[in-house]
Structures are given as C-alpha cells and as structure tokens.
N, CA, C and O atoms as CSV, one atom per row, in Angstrom:
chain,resi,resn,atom,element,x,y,z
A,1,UNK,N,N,9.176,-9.045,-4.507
A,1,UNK,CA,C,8.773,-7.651,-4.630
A,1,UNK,C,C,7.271,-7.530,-4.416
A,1,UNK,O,O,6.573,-8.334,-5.034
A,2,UNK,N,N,6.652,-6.605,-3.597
A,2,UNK,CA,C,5.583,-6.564,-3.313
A,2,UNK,C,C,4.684,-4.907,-3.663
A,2,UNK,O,O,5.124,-3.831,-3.260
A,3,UNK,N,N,3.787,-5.011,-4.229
A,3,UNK,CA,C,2.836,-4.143,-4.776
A,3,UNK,C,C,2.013,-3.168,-3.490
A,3,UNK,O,O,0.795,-3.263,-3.338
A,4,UNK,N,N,2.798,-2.324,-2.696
A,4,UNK,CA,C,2.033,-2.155,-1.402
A,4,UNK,C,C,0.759,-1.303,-1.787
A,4,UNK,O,O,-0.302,-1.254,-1.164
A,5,UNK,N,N,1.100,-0.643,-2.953
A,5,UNK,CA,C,-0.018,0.756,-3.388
A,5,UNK,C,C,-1.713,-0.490,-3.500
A,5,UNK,O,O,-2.911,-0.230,-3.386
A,6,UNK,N,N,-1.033,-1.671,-3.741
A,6,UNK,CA,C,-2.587,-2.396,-4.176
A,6,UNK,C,C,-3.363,-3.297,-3.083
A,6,UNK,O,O,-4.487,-3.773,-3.240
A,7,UNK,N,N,-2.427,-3.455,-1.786
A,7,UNK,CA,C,-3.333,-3.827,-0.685
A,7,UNK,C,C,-3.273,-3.025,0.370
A,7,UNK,O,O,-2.508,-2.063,0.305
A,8,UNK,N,N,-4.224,-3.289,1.810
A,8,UNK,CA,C,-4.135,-2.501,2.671
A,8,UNK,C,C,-4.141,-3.685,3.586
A,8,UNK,O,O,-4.790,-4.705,3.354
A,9,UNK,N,N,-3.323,-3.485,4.724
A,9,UNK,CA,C,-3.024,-4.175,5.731
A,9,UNK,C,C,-3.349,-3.794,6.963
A,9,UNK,O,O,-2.667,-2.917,7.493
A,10,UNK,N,N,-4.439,-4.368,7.654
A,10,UNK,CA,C,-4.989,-4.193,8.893
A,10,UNK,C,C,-4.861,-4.707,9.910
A,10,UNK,O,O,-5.127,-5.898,9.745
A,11,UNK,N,N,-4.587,-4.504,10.954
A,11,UNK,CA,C,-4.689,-5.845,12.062
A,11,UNK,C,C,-5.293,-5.328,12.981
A,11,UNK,O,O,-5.501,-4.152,13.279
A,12,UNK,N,N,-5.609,-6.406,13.485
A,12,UNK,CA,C,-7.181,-6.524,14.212
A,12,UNK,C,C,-6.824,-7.701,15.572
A,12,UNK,O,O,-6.017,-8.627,15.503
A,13,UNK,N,N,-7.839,-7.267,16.981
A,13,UNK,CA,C,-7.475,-7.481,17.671
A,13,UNK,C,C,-8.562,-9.053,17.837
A,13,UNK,O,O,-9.758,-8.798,17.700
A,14,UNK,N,N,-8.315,-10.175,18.038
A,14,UNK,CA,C,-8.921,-11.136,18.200
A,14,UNK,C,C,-9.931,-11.351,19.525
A,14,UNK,O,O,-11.131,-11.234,19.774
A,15,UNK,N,N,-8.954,-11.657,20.073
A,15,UNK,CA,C,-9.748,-12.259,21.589
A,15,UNK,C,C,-8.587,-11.809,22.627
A,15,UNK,O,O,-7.468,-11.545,22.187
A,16,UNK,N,N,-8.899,-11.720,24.153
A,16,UNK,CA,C,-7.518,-11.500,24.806
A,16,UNK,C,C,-8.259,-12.861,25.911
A,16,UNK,O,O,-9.383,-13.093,26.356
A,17,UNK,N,N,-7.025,-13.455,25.994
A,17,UNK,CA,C,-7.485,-14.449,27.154
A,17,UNK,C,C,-6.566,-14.543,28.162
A,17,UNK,O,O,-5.343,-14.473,28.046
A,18,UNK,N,N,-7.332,-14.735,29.344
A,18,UNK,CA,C,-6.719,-14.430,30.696
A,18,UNK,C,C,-6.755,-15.983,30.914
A,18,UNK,O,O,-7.693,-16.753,30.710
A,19,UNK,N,N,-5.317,-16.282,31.446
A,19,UNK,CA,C,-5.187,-17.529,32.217
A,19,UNK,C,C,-4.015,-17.139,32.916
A,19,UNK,O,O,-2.981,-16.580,32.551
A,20,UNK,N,N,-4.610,-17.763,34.509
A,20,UNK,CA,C,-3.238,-17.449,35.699
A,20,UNK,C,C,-2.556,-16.586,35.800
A,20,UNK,O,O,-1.371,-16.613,36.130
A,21,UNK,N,N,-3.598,-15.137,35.368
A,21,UNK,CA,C,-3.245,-13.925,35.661
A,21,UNK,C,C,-2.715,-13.449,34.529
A,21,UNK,O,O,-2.880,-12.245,34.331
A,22,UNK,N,N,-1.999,-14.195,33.567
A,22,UNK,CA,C,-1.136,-13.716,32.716
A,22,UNK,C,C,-2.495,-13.171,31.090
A,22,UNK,O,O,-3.416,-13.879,30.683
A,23,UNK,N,N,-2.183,-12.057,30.665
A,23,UNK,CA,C,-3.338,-11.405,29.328
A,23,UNK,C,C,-2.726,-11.742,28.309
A,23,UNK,O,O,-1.557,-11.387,28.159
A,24,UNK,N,N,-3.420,-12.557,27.311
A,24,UNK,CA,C,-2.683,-12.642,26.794
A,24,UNK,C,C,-3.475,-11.996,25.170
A,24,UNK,O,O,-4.599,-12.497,25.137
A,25,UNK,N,N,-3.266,-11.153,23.972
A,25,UNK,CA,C,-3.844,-10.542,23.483
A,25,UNK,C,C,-3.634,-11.146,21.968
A,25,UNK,O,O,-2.726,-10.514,21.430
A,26,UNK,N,N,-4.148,-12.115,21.138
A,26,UNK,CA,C,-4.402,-11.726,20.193
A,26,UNK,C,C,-4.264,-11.335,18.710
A,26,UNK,O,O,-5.204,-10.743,18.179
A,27,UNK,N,N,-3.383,-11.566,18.151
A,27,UNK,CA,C,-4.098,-10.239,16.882
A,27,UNK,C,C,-3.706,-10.747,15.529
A,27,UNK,O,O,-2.579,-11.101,15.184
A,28,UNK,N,N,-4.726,-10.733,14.863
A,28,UNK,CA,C,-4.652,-10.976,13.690
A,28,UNK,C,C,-4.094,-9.850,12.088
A,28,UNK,O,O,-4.380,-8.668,11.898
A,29,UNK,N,N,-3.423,-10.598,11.368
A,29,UNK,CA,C,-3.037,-9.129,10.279
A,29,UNK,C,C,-4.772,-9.510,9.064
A,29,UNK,O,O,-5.443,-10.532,8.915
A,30,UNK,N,N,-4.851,-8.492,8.631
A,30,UNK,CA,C,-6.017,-8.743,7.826
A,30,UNK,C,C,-5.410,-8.193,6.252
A,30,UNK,O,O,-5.275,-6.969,6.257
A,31,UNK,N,N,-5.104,-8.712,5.200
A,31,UNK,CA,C,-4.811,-7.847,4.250
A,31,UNK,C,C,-5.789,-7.828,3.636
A,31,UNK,O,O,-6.698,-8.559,4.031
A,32,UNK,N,N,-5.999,-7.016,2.463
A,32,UNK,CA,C,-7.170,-6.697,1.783
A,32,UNK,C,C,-6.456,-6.111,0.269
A,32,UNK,O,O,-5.781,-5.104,0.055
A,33,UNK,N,N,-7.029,-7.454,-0.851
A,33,UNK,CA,C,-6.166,-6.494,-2.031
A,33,UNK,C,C,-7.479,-6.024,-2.840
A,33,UNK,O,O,-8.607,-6.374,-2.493
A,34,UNK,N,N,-7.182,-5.063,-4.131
A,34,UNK,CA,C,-7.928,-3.940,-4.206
A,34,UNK,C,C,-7.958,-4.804,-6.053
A,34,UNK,O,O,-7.045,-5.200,-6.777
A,35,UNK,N,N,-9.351,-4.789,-6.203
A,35,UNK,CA,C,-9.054,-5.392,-7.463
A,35,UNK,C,C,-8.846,-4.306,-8.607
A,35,UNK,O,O,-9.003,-3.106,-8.381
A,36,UNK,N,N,-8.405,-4.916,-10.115
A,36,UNK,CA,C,-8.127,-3.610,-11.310
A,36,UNK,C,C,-9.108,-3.476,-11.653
A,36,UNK,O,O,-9.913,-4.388,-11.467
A,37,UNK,N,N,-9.403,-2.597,-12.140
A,37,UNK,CA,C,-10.471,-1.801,-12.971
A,37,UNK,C,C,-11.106,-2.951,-13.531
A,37,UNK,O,O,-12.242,-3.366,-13.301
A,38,UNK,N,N,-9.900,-3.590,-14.584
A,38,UNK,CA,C,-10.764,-4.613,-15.150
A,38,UNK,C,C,-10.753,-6.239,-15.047
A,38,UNK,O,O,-10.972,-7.112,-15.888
A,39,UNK,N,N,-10.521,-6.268,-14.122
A,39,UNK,CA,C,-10.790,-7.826,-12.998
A,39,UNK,C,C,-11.806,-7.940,-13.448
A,39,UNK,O,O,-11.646,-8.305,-14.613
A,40,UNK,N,N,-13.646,-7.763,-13.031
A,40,UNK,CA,C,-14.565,-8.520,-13.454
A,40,UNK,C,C,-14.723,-8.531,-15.330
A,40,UNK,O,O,-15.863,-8.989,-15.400
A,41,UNK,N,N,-14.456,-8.399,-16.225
A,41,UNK,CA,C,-14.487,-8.258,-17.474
A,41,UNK,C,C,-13.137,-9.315,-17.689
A,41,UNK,O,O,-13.376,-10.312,-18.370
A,42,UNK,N,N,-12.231,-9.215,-17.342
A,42,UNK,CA,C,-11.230,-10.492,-17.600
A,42,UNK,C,C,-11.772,-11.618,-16.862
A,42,UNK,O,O,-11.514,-12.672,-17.444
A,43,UNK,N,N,-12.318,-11.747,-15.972
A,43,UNK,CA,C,-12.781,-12.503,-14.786
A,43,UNK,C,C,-14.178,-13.081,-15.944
A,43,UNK,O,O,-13.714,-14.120,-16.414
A,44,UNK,N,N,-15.009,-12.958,-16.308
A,44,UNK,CA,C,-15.927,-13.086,-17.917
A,44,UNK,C,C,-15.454,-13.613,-18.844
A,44,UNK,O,O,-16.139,-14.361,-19.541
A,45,UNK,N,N,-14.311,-13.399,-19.075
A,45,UNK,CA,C,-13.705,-14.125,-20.302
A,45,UNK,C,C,-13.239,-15.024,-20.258
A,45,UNK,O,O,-13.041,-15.601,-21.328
A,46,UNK,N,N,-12.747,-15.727,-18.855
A,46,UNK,CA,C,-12.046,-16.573,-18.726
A,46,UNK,C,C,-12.933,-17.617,-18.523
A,46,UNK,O,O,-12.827,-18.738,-19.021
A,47,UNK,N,N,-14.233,-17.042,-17.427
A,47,UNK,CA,C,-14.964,-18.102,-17.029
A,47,UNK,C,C,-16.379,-17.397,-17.426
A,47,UNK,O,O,-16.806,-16.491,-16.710
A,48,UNK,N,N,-17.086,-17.816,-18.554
A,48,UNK,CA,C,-17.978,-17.275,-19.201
A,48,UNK,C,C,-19.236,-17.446,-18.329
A,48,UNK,O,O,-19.864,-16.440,-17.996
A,49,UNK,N,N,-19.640,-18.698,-17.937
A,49,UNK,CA,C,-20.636,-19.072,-17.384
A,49,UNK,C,C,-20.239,-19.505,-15.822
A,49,UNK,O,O,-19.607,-20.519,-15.525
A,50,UNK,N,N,-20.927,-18.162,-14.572
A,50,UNK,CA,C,-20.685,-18.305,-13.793
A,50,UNK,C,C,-22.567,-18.254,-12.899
A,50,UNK,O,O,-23.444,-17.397,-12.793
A,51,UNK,N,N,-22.411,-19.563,-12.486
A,51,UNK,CA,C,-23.649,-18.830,-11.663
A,51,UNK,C,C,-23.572,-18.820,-10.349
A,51,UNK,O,O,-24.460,-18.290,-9.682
C-alpha cells in the first residue's frame, strides 16, 4: 500500500542518444517524499548530536 498524498513523482528526461540513426530517449522517474511536520524534532531525539 502506498501513501501517494506524501510523494510526488516526476520524470525527467536524461540524455537522448543517437546511434545508427536510431533516438534513443532516456528518462528517468524522480520521486520526491515530503517530510512530517515533525521529522526534524523526532530526527533530534533519536540522534541528539549531529554535526
């Protein structure tokens, strides 16, 4: 089961490379997840000393 409301999924075009006429294109998916409110404050507690 997947949480779609909490990432965004992009894809993106890489490189297109031509060999022997034939194009060939590319593409990468990019996801991107969205952190909670309180990620850095749990993210502190767990690991107190971050430098």
């Amino acid at each position: 089961m997947e949480n779609d409301n909490n990432k965004k999924v992009s894809k993106e075009k890489q490189y297109v490379e031509k060999k022997n006429g034939d194009t060939k294109t590319f593409i990468s998916e990019v996801q991107e997840f969205n952190k909670p409110e309180d990620y850095d404050e749990a993210f502190k507690e767990y690991y107190p000393e971050q430098s």
